[in-house]
ZAMARGU-4260 file (C-alpha; in steps of 0.2 Angstrom, whole numbers, plus 5000, padded with zeros to 4 digits):
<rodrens>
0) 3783/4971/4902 | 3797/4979/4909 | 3800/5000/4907 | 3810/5002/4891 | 3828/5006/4891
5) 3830/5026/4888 | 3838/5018/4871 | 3823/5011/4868 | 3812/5026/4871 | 3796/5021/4860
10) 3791/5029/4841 | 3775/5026/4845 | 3761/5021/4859 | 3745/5014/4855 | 3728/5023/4856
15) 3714/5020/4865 | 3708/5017/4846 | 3720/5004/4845 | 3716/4997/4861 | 3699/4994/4856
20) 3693/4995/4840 | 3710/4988/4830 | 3707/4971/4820 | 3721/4964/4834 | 3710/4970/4849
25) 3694/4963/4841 | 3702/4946/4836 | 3708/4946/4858 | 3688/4949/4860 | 3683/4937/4850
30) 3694/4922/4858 | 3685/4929/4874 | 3701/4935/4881 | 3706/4951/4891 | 3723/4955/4885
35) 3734/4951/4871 | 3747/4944/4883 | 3734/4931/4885 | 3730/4929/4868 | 3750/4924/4865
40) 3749/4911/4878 | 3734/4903/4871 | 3742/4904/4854 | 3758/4897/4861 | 3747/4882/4872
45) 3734/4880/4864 | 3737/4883/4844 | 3722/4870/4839 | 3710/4882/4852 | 3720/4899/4844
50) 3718/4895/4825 | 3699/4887/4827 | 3694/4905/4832 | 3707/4916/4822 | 3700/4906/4806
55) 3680/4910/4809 | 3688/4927/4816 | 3695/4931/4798 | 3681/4923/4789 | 3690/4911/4781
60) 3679/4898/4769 | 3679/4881/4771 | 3672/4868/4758 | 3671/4853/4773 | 3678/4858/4789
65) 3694/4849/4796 | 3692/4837/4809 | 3711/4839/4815 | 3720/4854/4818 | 3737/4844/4816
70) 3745/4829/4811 | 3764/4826/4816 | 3765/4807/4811 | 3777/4809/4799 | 3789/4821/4810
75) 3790/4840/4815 | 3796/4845/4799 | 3784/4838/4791 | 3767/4843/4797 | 3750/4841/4790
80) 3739/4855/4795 | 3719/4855/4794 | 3715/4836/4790 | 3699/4830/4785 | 3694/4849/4779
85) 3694/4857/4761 | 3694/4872/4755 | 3701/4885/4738 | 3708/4901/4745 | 3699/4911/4733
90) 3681/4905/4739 | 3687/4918/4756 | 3691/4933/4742 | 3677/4931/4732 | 3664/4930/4747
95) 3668/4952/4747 | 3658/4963/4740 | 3657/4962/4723 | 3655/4981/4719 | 3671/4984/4732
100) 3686/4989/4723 | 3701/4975/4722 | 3714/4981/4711 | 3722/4998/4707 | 3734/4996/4696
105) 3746/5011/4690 | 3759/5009/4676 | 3776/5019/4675 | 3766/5032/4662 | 3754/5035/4674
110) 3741/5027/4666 | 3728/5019/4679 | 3716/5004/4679 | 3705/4996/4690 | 3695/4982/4696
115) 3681/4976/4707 | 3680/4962/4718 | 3665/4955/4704 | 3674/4959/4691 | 3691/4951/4697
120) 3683/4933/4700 | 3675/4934/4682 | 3694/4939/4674 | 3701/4926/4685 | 3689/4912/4680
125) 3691/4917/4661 | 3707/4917/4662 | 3707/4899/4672 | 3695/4894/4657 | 3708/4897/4644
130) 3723/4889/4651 | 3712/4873/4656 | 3708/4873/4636 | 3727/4873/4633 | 3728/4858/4646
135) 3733/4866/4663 | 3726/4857/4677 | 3726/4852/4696 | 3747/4852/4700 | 3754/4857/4685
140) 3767/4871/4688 | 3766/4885/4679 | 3781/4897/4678 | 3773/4917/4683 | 3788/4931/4676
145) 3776/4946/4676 | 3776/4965/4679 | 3765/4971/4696 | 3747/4975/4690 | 3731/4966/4686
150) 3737/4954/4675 | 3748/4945/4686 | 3736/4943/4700 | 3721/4937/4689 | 3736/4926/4681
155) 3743/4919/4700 | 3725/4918/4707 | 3718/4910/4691 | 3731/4894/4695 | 3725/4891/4712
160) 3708/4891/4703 | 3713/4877/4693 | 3722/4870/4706 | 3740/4871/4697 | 3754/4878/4706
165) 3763/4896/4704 | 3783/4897/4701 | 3783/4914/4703 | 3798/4921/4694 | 3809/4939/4696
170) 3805/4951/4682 | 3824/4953/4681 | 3831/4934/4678 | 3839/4931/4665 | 3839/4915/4656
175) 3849/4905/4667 | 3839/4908/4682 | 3821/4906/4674 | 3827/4889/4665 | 3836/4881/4681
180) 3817/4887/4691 | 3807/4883/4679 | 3816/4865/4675 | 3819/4861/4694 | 3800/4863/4695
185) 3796/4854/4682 | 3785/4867/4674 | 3772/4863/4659 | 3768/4882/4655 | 3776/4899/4659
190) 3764/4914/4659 | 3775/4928/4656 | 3775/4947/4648 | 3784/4953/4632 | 3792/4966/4641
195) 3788/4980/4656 | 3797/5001/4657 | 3809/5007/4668 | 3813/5024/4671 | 3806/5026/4655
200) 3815/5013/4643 | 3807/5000/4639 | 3815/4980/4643 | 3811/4969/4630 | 3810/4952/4637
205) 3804/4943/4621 | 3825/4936/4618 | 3827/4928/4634 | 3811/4921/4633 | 3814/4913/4618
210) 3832/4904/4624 | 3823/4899/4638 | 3810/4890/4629 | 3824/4881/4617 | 3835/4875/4633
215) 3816/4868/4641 | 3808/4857/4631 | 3795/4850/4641 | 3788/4867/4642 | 3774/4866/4631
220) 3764/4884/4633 | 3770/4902/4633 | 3756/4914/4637 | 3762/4931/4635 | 3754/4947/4640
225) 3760/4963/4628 | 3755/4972/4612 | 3749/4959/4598 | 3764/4962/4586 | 3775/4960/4601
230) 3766/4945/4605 | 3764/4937/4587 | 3783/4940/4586 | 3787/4927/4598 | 3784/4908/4589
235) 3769/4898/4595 | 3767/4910/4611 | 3748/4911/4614 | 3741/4930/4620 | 3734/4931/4637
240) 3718/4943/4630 | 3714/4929/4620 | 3713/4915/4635 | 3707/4930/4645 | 3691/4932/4635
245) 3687/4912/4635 | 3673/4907/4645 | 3674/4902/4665 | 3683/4884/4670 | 3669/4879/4680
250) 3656/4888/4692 | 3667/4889/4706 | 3683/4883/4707 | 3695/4868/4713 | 3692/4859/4728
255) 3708/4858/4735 | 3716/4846/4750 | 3724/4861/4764 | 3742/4852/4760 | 3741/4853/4742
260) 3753/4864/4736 | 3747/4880/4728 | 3764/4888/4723 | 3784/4886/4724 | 3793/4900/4726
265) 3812/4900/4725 | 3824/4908/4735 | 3843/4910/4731 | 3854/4895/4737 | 3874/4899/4743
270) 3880/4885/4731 | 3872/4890/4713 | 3856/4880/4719 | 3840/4889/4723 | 3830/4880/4736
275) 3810/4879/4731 | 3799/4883/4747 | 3783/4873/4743 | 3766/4881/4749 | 3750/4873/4753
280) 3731/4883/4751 | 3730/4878/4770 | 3745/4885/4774 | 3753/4902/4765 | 3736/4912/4763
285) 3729/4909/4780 | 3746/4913/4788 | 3746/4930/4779 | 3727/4932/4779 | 3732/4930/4799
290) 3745/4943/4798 | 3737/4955/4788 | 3726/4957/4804 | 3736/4954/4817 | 3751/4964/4811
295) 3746/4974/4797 | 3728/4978/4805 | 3721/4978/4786 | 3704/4976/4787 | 3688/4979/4771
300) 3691/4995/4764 | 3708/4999/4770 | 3717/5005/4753 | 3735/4994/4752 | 3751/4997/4742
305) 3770/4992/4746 | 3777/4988/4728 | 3785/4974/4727 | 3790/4961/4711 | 3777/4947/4707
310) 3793/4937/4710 | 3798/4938/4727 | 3787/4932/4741 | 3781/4950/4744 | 3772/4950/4729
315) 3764/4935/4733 | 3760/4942/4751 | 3753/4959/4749 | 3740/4952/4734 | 3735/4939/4749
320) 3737/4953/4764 | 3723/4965/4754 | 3713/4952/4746 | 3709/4939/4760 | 3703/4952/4769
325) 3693/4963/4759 | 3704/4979/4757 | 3710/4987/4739 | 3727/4983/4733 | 3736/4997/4723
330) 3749/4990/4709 | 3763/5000/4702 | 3773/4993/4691 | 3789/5006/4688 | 3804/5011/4697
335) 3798/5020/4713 | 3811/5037/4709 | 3805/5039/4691 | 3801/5053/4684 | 3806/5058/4704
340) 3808/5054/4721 | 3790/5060/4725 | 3782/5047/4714 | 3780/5036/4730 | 3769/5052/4740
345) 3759/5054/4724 | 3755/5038/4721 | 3750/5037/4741 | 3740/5054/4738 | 3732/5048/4722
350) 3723/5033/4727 | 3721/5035/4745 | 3732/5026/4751 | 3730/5019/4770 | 3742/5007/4771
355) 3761/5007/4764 | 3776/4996/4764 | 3794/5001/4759 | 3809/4991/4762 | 3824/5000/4772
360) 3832/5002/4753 | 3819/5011/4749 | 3816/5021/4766 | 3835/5026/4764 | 3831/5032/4749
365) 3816/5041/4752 | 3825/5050/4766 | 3839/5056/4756 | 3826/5065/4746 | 3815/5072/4757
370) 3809/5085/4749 | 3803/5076/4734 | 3799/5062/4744 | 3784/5073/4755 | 3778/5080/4739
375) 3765/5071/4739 | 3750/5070/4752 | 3751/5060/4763 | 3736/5063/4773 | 3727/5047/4772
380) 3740/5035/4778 | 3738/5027/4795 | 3751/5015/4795 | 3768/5008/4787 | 3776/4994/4784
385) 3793/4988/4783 | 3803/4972/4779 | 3815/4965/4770 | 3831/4966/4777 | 3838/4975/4792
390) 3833/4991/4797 | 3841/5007/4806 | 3836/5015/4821 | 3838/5031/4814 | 3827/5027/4797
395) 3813/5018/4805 | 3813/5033/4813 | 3813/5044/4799 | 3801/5033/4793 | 3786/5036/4807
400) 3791/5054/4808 | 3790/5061/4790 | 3780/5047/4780 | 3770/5042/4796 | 3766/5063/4799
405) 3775/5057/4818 | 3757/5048/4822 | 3757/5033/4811 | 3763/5015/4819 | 3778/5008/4808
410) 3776/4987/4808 | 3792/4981/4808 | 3791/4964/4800 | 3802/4950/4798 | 3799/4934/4791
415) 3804/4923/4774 | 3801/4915/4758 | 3800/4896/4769 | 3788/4904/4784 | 3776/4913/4773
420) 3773/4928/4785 | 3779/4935/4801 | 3789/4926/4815 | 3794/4940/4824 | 3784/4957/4820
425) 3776/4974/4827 | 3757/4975/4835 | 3747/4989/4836 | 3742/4982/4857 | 3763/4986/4863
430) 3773/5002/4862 | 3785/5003/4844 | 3804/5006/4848 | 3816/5009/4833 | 3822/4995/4823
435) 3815/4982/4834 | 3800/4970/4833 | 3789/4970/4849 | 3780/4954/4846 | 3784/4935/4841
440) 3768/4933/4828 | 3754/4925/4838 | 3754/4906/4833 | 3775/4903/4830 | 3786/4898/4846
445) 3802/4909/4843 | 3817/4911/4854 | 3836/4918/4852 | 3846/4904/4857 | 3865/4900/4857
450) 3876/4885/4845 | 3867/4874/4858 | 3849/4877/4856 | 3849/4886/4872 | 3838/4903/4876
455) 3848/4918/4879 | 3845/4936/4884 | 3853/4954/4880 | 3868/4945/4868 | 3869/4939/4850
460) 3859/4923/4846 | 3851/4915/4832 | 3833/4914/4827 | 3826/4898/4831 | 3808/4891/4828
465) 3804/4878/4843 | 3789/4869/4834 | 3778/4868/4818 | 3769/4883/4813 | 3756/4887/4799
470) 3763/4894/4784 | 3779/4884/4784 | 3785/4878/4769 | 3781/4857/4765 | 3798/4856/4762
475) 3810/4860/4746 | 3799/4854/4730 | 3808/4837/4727 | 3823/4837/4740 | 3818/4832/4756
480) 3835/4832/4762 | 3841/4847/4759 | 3827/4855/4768 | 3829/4845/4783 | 3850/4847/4782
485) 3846/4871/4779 | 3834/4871/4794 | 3832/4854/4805 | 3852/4850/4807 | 3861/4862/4817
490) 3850/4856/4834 | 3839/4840/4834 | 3819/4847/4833 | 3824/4866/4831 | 3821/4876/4814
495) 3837/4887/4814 | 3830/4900/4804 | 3849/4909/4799 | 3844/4926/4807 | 3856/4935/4820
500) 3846/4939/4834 | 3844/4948/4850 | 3831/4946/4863 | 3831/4959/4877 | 3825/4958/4896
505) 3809/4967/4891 | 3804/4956/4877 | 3809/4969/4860 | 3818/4958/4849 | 3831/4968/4836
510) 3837/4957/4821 | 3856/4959/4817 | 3858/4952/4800 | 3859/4934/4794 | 3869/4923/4801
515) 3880/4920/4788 | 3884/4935/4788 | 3889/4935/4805 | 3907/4943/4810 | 3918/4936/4822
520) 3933/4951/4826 | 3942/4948/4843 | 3933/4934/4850 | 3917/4943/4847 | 3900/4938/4838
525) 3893/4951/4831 | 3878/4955/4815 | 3886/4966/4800 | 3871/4978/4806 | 3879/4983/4821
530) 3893/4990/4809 | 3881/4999/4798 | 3872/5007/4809 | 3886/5017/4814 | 3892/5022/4797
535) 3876/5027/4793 | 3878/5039/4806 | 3888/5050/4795 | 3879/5061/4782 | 3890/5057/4769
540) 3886/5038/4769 | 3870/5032/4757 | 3872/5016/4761 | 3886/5001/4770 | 3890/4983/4769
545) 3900/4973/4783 | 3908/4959/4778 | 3920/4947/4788 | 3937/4941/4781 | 3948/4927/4788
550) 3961/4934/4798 | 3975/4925/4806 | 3978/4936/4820 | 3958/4941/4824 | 3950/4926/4817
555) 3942/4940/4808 | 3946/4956/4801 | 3934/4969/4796 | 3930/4975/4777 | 3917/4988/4774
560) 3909/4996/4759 | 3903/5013/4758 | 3891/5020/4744 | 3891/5040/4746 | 3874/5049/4749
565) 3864/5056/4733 | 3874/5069/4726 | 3890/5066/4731 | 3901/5057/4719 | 3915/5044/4726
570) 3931/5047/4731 | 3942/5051/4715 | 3955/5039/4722 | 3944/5021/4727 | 3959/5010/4733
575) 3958/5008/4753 | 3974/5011/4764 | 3959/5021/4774 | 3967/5037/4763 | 3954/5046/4756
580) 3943/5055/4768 | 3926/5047/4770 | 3936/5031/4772 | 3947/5036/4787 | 3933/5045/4792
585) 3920/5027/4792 | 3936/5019/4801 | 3936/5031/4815 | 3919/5032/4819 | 3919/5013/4820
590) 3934/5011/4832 | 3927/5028/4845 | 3913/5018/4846 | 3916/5000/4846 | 3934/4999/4851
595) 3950/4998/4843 | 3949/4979/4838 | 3933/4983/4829 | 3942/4995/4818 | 3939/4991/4800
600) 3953/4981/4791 | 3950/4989/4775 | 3935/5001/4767 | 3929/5003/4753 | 3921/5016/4744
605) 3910/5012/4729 | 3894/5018/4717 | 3886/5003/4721 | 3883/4985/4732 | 3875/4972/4724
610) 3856/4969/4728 | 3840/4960/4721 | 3827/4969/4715 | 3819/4972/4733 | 3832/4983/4733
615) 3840/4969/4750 | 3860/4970/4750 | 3868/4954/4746 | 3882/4950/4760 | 3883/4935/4757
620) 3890/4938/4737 | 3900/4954/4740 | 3910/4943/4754 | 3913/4927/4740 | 3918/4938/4726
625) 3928/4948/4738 | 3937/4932/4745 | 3938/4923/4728 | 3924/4911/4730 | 3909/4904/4718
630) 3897/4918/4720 | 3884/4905/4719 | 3866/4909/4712 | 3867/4927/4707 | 3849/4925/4698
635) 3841/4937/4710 | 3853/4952/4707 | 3845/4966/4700 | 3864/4976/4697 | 3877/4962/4693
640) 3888/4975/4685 | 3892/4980/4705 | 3901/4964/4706 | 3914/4973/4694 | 3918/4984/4708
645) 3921/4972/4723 | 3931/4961/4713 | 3942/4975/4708 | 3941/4982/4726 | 3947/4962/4732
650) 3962/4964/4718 | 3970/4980/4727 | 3968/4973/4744 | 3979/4959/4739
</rodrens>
């Protein structure tokens, strides 16, 4: 590899630790291999060689062994992985020590339970047993709107024990996006909770439970977790204790095919349509049983907690990242600033904590309370995790200094709800530089190529995928088409991912947003991150959002969104001829630093943007509302009332 650009001056080198004793460096050892440069070459040459030995390497349990690594008869998009084998996921969690702790699980009160690794497979076959009474078996869907916690990953692991298939849901949908998931799906059963705290007021969930039950009517079970009158108080719902304490479905569980689908988990669609990525037991968990080694370098014992919502693909991933390989995963299921800012360090300090994601929301966050934030040891961490969305230079860096005690790696890492895990992402075997990712994810061919398919170097691409990989979605559950039309389309054989991306001379690769969110002003392409990076260069600034607005002159002009840092309240007057002083101020700093056509057309400042739950910024609905367009699905916001404010903001731009 090349020097690093003195831009790029690393966070972080590795140790000779890392060199040598990482679960990375022992998986290069055990291919027989001398360097993990070779170990990317064999993955990229010889995947069938790579995967025989990262499988054994991870300790993955197979039922019959597969006698082909992968079938393409029926077209690059669709690919049949392991053929001839069979295998259940669980059979690799359940082969760890049974006395070993699984599951910590802390409620917003501060209550604590936990679980071992014994005592987790006994709930998770009781629990199996009682659905299979009530009728749920091998691919029935069954719809998953729970809080983090023990529960909800005896509940998803108990289906792939039966061999039906998770719908995971957000635990803030409201009834329109549960009943268009759940009936696009074609669910039989929704295992769901009565209601969950934040910030110390409790949500009920029982009424839009209920409407969502009278517009599905072929869903014939509700399972709900919560206090028995709540529980009673809902019509023919059935309590998960009592389908908890029935007896085990079977001594071990289902036997399962490696491309039969294990769960479908939704993402938001531009047109009002969610797309359902549909994941296989041969595919999702050993991509992120993979890349919790590769990347995250979790390994049995390591201690594991970035909270995310059962309902997103995170939730999914971090119960797989600690289980599969034998580590503790710590559940919380409150609002990470409640009663404070330090309840994050706490938590950390509390249960020993080695491991920790946060998405850049949350790292923001974190960093405009610092002192709260660090109140908390955090001693025991050794290395962080971030992903999501975008991340800044100056955060990440933040990040690794202050949560990460300025020795700890931070593993940028980007992948998706379709790819399972990682196609680009950090390893512990190559230097960390801010906000970029230093390694394609062993096993993936990714490039950054141009409109024609085309690799390019040191400019704006997009993120392409150049062959199958493991962990890729099967498809969209029952719409072939518009999978291959989202992702096989734009360029015959290439998976065009949607990420704007840049792939430097040296091999770092920075991702710049997604691509449609891409601006074009003055002739130029460039990633809404470029933008916000700078603004968030100003102290005042919480958070930004760039957005591109058709322009006759420019093709198109520049709109921006400014949220003021905690504690400073918005500008009294929030109309936008760049007037009021942060405003002219955001403009300014835009244009000295990226040049007069770049100057923003119009900023705005506001209390919020619109974002899920996962705390990711939604470009792609503040530039519809904006602009007067269907929003489309807005299922996955967690703040819908912010929408108020860009429409408003849209109305005195004329």
């Amino acid at each position: 590899m090349e020097k690093l650009a003195p831009h790029e001056a690393p966070l972080w080198r590795p140790t000779p630790r890392d060199r040598s004793d990482s679960q990375l460096a022992r998986l290069v050892a055990y291919q027989g291999l001398d360097s993990y440069d070779a170990l990317l070459e064999q993955a990229d040459r010889q995947p069938d060689r790579y995967w025989r030995g990262a499988l054994e390497f991870l300790g993955i349990r197979w039922r019959r062994d597969y006698a082909t690594f992968l079938d393409l008869s029926d077209g690059a998009p669709f690919p049949r992985w392991f053929t001839g084998g069979t295998l259940n996921w669980l059979d690799t969690i359940f082969a760890h020590d049974a006395a070993r702790m699984a599951v910590i699980a802390e409620d917003e009160a501060g209550g604590t339970r936990h679980v071992s690794y014994g005592g987790l497979r006994e709930a998770v076959g009781r629990f199996a047993g009682g659905l299979a009474r009530q009728g749920i078996g091998r691919g029935d869907r069954v719809g998953l709107l729970m809080e983090s916690g023990i529960e909800a990953v005896v509940s998803l692991l108990a289906l792939s024990w039966l061999g039906a298939v998770a719908v995971p849901l957000f635990s803030g949908f409201g009834v329109d996006a549960i009943v268009s998931r759940l009936s696009a799906s074609g669910a039989r059963a929704l295992v769901a909770t009565t209601g969950f705290d934040r910030r110390g007021r409790r949500i009920d969930t029982r009424p839009l439970l209920r409407e969502a039950r009278a517009q599905l009517p072929d869903l014939g079970l509700l399972v709900l977790k919560g206090p028995p009158d709540e529980v009673a108080a809902v019509p023919e719902a059935l309590a998960w204790t009592a389908l908890a304490a029935a007896e085990a479905a079977g001594a071990e569980p289902a036997t399962m095919a490696p491309d039969e689908p294990m769960m479908v988990i939704y993402t938001s669609g531009t047109t009002g349509r969610p797309k359902g990525a549909v994941h296989a037991h041969g595919g999702f968990p050993l991509k992120i049983a993979h890349d919790a080694a590769v990347h995250f370098d979790i390994g049995a014992g390591d201690v594991f907690f970035w909270p995310a919502d059962m309902g997103w693909v995170a939730g999914p991933l971090t119960i797989a990242s600690a289980l599969m390989r034998g580590a503790t995963m710590v559940c919380y299921d409150g609002a990470p600033d409640f009663p404070d800012w330090s309840r994050l360090s706490r938590l950390v300090s509390a249960h020993g904590v080695t491991h920790l994601g946060a998405s850049p929301t949350l790292i923001r966050g974190l960093a405009a309370n610092e002192a709260l934030a660090t109140a908390g040891a955090l001693d025991t961490v050794r290395l962080l995790i971030t992903a999501g969305e975008v991340i800044s230079p100056e955060h990440m860096g933040w990040y690794q200094r202050v949560m990460g005690r300025g020795t700890c790696p931070v593993i940028n890492y980007s992948g998706g709800t379709e790819v399972s895990g990682a196609l680009v992402g950090n390893v512990l075997l190559r230097p960390i530089v801010p906000a970029g990712f230093n390694s394609i994810s062993p096993g993936v061919r990714v490039e950054v190529v141009d409109e024609a398919g085309q690799p390019v170097r040191d400019r704006v691409g997009e993120l392409a995928i150049l062959q199958p990989f493991v962990g890729m979605t099967q498809s969209f559950w029952q719409d072939r088409e518009r999978y291959l039309e989202t992702y096989w389309s734009q360029v015959p054989g290439i998976w065009m991912h949607g990420d704007l991306a840049m792939r430097t001379g040296d091999g770092q690769i920075f991702l710049l947003g997604r691509s449609d969110d891409t601006l074009k002003v003055a002739g130029k392409r460039l990633g809404p991150a470029e933008v916000e990076d700078i603004l968030l260069e100003l102290p005042e600034i919480g958070e930004a959002a760039a957005i591109g607005v058709e322009d006759a002159v420019k093709g198109q002009k520049l709109v921006v969104f400014l949220v003021p840092a905690a504690g400073r309240r918005p500008d009294p007057s929030l109309s936008t001829p760049l007037a009021t002083p942060l405003a002219a101020r955001a403009a300014a700093l835009v244009e000295s630093r990226m040049g007069r056509p770049f100057r923003p057309a119009r900023v705005h400042v506001v209390e919020d943007l619109p974002r899920t739950r996962s705390q990711k910024v939604m470009r792609r609905v503040i530039r519809r509302v904006y602009t007067g367009q269907n929003p489309g699905d807005l299922g996955s916001l967690d703040n819908p009332a912010s929408l108020a404010r860009i429409g408003e903001a849209a109305r005195e731009a004329g």
